[in-house]
VODOLUM-146230 format. One record per residue: residue number from 1; residue in one letter; y negated, x, z of N, C-alpha, C, O in turn. Coordinates in steps of 0.1 Angstrom, whole numbers, padded with zeros to 4 digits, m for minus. Example, Ala and Ser with C-alpha at 12.3 -4.5 7.8 and 13.67 -1.06 7.14 Angstrom:
BEGIN
(1,"A",(0057,0132,0078),(0045,0123,0078),(0033,0132,0078),(0033,0142,0085));
(2,"S",(0022,0128,0071),(0011,0137,0071),(0000,0129,0079),(m0011,0134,0080));
This chain:
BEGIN
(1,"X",(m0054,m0060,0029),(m0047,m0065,0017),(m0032,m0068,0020),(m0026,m0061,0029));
(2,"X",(m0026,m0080,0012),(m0016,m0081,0021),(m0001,m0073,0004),(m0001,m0071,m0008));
(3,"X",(0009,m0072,0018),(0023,m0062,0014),(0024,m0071,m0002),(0023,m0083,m0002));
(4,"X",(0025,m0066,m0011),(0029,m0071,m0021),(0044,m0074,m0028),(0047,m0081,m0038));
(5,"X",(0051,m0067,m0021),(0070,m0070,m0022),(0073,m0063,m0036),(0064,m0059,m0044));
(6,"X",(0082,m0064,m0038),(0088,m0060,m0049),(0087,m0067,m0065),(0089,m0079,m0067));
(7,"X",(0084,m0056,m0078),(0082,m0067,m0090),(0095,m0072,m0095),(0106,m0067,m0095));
(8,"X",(0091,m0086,m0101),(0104,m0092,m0104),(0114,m0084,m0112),(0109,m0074,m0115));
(9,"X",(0125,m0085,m0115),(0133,m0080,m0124),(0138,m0088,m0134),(0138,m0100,m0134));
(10,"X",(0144,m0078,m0147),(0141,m0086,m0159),(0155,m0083,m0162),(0160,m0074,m0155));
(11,"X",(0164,m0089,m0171),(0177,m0084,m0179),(0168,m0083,m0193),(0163,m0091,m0201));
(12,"X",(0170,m0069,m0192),(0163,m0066,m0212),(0174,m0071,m0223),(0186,m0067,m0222));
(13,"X",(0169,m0079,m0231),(0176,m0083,m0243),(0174,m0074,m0253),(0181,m0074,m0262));
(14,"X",(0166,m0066,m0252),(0168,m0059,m0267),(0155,m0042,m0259),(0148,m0042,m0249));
(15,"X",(0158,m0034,m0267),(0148,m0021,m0266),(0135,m0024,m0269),(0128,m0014,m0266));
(16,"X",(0129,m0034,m0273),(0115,m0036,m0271),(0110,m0045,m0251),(0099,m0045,m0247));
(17,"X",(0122,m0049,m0244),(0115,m0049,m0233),(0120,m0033,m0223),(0116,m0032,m0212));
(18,"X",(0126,m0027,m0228),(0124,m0014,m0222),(0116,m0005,m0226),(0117,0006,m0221));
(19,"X",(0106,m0009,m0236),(0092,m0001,m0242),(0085,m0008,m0233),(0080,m0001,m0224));
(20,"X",(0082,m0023,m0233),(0071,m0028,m0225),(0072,m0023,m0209),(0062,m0018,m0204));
(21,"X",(0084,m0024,m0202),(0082,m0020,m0187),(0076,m0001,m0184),(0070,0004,m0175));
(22,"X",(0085,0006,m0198),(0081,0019,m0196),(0064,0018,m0197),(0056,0021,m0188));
(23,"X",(0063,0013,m0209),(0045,0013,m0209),(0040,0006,m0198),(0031,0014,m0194));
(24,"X",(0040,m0001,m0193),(0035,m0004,m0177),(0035,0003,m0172),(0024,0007,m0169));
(25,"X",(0046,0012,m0167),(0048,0024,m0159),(0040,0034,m0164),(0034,0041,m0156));
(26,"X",(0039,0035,m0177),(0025,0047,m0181),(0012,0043,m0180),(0003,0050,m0180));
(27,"X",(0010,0026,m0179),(m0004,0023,m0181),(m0009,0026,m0163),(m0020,0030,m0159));
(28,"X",(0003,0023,m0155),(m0001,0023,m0141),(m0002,0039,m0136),(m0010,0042,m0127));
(29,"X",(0006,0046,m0141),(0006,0063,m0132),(m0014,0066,m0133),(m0022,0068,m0142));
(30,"X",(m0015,0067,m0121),(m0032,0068,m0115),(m0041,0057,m0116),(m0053,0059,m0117));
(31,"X",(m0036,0049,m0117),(m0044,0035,m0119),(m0038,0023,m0106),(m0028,0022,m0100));
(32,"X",(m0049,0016,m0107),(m0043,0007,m0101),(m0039,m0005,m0105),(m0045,m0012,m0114));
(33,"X",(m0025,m0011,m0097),(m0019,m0022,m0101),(m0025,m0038,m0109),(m0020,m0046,m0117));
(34,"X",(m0038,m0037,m0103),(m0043,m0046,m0104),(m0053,m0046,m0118),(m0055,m0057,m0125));
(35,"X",(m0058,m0034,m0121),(m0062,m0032,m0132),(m0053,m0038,m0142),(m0055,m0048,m0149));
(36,"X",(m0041,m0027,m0142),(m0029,m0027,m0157),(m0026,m0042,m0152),(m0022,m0047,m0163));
(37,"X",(m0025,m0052,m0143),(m0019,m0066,m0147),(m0028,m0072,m0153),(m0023,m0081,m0161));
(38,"X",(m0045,m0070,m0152),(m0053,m0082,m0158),(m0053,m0080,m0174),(m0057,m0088,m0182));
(39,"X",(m0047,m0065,m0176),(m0052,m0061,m0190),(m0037,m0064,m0200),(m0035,m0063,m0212));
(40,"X",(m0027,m0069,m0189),(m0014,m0067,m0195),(m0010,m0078,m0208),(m0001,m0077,m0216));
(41,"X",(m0018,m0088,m0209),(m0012,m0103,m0214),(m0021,m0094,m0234),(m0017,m0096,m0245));
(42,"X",(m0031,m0088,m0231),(m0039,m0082,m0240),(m0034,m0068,m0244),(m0035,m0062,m0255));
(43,"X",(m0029,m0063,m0230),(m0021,m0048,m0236),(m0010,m0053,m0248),(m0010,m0049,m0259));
(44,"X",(m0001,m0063,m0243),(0010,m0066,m0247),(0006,m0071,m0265),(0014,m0069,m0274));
(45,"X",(m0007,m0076,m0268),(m0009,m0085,m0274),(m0016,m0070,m0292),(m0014,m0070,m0304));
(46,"X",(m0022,m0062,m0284),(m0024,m0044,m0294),(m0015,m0036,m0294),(m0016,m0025,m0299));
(47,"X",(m0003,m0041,m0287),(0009,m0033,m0288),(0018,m0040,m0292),(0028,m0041,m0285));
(48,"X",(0017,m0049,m0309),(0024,m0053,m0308),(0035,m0060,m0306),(0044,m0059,m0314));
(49,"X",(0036,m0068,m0293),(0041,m0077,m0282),(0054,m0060,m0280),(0066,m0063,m0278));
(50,"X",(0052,m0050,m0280),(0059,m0038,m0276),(0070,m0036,m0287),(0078,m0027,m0284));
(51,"X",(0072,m0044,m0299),(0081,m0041,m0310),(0082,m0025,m0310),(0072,m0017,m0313));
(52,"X",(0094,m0022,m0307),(0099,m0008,m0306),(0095,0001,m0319),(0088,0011,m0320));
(53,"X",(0102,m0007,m0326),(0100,m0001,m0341),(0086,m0002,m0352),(0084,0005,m0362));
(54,"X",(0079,m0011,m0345),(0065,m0008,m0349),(0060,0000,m0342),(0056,0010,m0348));
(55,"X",(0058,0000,m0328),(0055,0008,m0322),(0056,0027,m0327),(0048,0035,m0332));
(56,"X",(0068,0029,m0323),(0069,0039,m0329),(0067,0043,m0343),(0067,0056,m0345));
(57,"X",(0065,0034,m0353),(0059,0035,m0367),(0036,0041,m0362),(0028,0045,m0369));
(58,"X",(0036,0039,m0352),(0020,0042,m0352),(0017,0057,m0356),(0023,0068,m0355));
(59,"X",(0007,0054,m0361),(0000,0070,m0367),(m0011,0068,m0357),(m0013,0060,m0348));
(60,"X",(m0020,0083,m0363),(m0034,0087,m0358),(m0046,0079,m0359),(m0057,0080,m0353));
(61,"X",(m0042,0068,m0370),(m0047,0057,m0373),(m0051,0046,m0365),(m0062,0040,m0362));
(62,"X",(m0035,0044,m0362),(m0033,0033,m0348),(m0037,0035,m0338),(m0041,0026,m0331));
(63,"X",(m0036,0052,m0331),(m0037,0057,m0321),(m0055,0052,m0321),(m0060,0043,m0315));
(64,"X",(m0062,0059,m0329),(m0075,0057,m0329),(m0082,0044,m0326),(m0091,0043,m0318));
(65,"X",(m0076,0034,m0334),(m0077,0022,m0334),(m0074,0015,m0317),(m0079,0005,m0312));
(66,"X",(m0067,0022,m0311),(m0062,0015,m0295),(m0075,0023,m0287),(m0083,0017,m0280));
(67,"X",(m0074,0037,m0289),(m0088,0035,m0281),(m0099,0035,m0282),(m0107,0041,m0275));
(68,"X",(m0103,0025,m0292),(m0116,0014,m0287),(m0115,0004,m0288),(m0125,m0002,m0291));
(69,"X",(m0099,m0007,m0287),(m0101,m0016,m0284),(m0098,m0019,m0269),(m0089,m0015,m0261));
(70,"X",(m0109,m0029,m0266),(m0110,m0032,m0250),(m0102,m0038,m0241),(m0102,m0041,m0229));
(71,"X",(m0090,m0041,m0256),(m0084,m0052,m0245),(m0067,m0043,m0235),(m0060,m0048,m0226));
(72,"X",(m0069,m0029,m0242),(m0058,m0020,m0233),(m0068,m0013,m0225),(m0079,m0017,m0225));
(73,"X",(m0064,m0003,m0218),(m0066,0006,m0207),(m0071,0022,m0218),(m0060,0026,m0222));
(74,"X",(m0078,0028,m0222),(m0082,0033,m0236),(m0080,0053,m0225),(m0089,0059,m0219));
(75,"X",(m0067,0057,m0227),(m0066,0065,m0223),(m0056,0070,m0229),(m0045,0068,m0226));
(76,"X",(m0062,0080,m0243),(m0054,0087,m0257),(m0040,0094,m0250),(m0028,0092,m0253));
(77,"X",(m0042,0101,m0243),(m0032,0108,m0238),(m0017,0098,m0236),(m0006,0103,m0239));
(78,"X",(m0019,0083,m0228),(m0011,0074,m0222),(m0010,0065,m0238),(0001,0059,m0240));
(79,"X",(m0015,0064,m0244),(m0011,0056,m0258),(m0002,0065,m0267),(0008,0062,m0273));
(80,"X",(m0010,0079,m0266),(0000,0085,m0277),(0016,0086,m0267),(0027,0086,m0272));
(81,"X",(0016,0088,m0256),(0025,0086,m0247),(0037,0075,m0250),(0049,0075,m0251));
(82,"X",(0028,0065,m0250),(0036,0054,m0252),(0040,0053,m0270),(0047,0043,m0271));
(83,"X",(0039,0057,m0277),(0043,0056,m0291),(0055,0070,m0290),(0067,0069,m0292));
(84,"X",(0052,0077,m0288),(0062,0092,m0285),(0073,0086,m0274),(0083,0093,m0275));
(85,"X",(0073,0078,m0265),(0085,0073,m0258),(0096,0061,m0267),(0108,0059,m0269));
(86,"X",(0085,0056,m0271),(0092,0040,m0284),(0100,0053,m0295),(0112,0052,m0298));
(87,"X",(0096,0061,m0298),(0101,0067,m0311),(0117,0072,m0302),(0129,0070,m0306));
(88,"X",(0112,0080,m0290),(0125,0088,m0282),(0138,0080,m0279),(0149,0084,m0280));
(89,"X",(0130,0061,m0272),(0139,0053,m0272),(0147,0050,m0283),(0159,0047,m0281));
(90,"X",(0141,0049,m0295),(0149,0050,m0311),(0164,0056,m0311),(0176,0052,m0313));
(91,"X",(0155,0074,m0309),(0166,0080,m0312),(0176,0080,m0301),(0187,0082,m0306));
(92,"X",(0177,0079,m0288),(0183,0078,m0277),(0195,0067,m0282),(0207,0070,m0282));
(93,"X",(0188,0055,m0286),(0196,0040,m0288),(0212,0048,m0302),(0224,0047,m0302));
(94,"X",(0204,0053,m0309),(0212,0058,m0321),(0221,0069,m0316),(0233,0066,m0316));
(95,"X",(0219,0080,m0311),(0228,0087,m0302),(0235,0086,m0290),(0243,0095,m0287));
(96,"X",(0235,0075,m0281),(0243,0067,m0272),(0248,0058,m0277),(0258,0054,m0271));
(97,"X",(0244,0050,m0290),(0256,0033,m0293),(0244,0023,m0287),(0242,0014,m0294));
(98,"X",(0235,0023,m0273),(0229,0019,m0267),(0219,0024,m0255),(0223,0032,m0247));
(99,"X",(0207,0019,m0253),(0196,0026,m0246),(0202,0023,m0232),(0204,0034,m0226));
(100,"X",(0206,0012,m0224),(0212,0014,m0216),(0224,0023,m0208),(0226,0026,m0196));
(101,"X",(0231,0025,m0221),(0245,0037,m0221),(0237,0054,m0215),(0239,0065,m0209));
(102,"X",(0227,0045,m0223),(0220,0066,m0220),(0210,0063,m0206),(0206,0073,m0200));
(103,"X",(0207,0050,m0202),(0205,0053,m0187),(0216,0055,m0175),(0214,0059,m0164));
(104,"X",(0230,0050,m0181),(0243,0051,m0171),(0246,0063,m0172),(0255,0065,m0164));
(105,"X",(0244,0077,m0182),(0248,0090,m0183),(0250,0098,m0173),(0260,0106,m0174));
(106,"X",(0243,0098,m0164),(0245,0101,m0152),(0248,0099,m0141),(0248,0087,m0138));
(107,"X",(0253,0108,m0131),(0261,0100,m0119),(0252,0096,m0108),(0255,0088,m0100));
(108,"X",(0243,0100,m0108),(0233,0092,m0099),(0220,0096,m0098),(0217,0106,m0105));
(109,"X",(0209,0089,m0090),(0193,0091,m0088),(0187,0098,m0096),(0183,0098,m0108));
(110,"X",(0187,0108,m0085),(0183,0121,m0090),(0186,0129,m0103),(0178,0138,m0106));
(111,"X",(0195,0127,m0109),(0198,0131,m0124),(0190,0125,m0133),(0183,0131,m0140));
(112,"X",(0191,0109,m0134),(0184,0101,m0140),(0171,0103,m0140),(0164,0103,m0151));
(113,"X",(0164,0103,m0126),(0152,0107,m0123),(0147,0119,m0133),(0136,0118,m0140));
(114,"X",(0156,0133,m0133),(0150,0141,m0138),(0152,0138,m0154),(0142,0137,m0161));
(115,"X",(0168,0136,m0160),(0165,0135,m0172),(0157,0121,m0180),(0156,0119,m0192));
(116,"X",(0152,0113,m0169),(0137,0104,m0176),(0127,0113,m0178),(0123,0113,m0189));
(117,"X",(0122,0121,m0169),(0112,0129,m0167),(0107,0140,m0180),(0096,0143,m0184));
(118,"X",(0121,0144,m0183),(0124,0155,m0196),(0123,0147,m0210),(0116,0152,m0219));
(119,"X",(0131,0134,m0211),(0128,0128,m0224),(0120,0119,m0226),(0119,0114,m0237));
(120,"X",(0109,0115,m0213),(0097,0108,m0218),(0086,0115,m0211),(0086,0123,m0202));
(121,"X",(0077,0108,m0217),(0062,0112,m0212),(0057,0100,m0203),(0060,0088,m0203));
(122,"X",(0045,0108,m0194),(0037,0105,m0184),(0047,0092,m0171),(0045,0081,m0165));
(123,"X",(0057,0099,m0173),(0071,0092,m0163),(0070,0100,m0153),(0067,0112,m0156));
(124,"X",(0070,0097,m0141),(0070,0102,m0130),(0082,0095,m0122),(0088,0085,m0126));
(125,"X",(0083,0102,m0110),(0089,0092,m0099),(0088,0080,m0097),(0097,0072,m0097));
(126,"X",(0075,0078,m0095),(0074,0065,m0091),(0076,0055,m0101),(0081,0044,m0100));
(127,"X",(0072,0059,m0111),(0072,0049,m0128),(0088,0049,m0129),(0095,0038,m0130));
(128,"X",(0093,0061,m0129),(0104,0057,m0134),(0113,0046,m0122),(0119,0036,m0125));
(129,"X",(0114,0051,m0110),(0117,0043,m0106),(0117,0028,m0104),(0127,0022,m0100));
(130,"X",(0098,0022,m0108),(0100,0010,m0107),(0100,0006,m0123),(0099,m0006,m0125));
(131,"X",(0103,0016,m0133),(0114,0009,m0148),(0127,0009,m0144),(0133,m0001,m0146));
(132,"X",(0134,0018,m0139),(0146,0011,m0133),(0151,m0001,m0123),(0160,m0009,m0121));
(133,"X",(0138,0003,m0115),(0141,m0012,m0107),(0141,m0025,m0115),(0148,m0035,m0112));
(134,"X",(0132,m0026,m0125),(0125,m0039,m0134),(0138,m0040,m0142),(0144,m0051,m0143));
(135,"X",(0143,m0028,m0147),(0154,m0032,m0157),(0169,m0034,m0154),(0178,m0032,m0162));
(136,"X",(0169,m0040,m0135),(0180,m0040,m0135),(0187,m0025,m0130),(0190,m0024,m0118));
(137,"X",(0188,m0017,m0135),(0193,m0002,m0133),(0194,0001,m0117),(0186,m0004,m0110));
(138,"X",(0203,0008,m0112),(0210,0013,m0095),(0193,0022,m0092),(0187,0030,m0099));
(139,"X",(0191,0018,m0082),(0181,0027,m0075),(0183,0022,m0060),(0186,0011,m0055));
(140,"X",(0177,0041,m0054),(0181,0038,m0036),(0171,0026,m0032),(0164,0020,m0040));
(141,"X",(0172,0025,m0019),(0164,0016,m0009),(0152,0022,m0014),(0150,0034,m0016));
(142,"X",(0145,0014,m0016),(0127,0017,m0013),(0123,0027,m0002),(0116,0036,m0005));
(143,"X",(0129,0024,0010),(0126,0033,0020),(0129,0047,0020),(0121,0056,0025));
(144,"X",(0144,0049,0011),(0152,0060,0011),(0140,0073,m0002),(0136,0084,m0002));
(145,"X",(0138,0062,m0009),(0129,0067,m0023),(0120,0071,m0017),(0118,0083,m0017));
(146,"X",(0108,0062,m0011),(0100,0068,m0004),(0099,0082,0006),(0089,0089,0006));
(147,"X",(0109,0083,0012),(0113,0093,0017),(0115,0107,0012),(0109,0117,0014));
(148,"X",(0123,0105,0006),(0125,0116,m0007),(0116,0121,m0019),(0118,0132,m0025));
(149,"X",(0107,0111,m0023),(0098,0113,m0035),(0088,0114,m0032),(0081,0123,m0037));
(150,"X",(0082,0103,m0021),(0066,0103,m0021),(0063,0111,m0011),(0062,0107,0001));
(151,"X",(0061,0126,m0016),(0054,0136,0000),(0040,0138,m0003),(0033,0145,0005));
């Protein structure tokens, strides 16, 4: 299979494309890449197109409703995940001035790393790192990260 390089990067215009790249990053933790891209044009399309604020308006209703439809990845745990992150990004946005203010809080990696890990769900290392890479945001060398994270 050949090296796949790095995913493009985005400048987010608004807190609904930093709901969509985090939900990638949850739809991908134990899955494979190629899965969450064929499903993404249709993920994007029951979520919403990732409107923050709808999003986070979802009930047990909606939740129910996402997993049986076929066109997301139907894994309750990672949807209610992703509605409980849109709500956190809310409040985050209102307590910093801005959702990016509250990714610069920190002086570096590893802080970030952990306080992503504490205020969202199904974020790990690697997710989070490639939502910071996507959104623009300071992250080490690939190499260095690898090093350090993936044992």
């Amino acid at each position: 299979m050949a090296e796949q390089g790095p995913p493009p990067q985005i400048t987010p215009r608004s807190l609904d494309d930093y709901l969509e790249v985090m939900s990638k990053a949850v739809f991908q933790s134990g899955m494979s890449w190629a899965v969450v891209e064929a499903k993404w044009k249709t993920t994007r399309e029951a979520f919403d197109n990732f409107d923050v604020r709808k999003v986070a308006g979802y009930d047990e209703r909606n939740l129910e409703a996402l997993e049986q439809d076929p066109r997301v990845i139907r894994n309750s745990r990672k949807l209610a995940a992703i509605v409980s992150n849109a709500q956190k990004m809310l409040d985050l946005e209102a307590e910093f001035g801005a959702f990016q203010k509250y990714l610069r809080s920190q002086d570096n990696f590893d802080a970030t790393l952990k306080m992503i890990r504490k205020d969202f769900k199904f974020m790990g290392p690697f997710g989070i790192y490639y939502f910071l890479y996507v959104v623009g945001e300071p992250v080490p060398e690939h190499e260095d990260f690898e090093a350090t994270y993936r044992k």
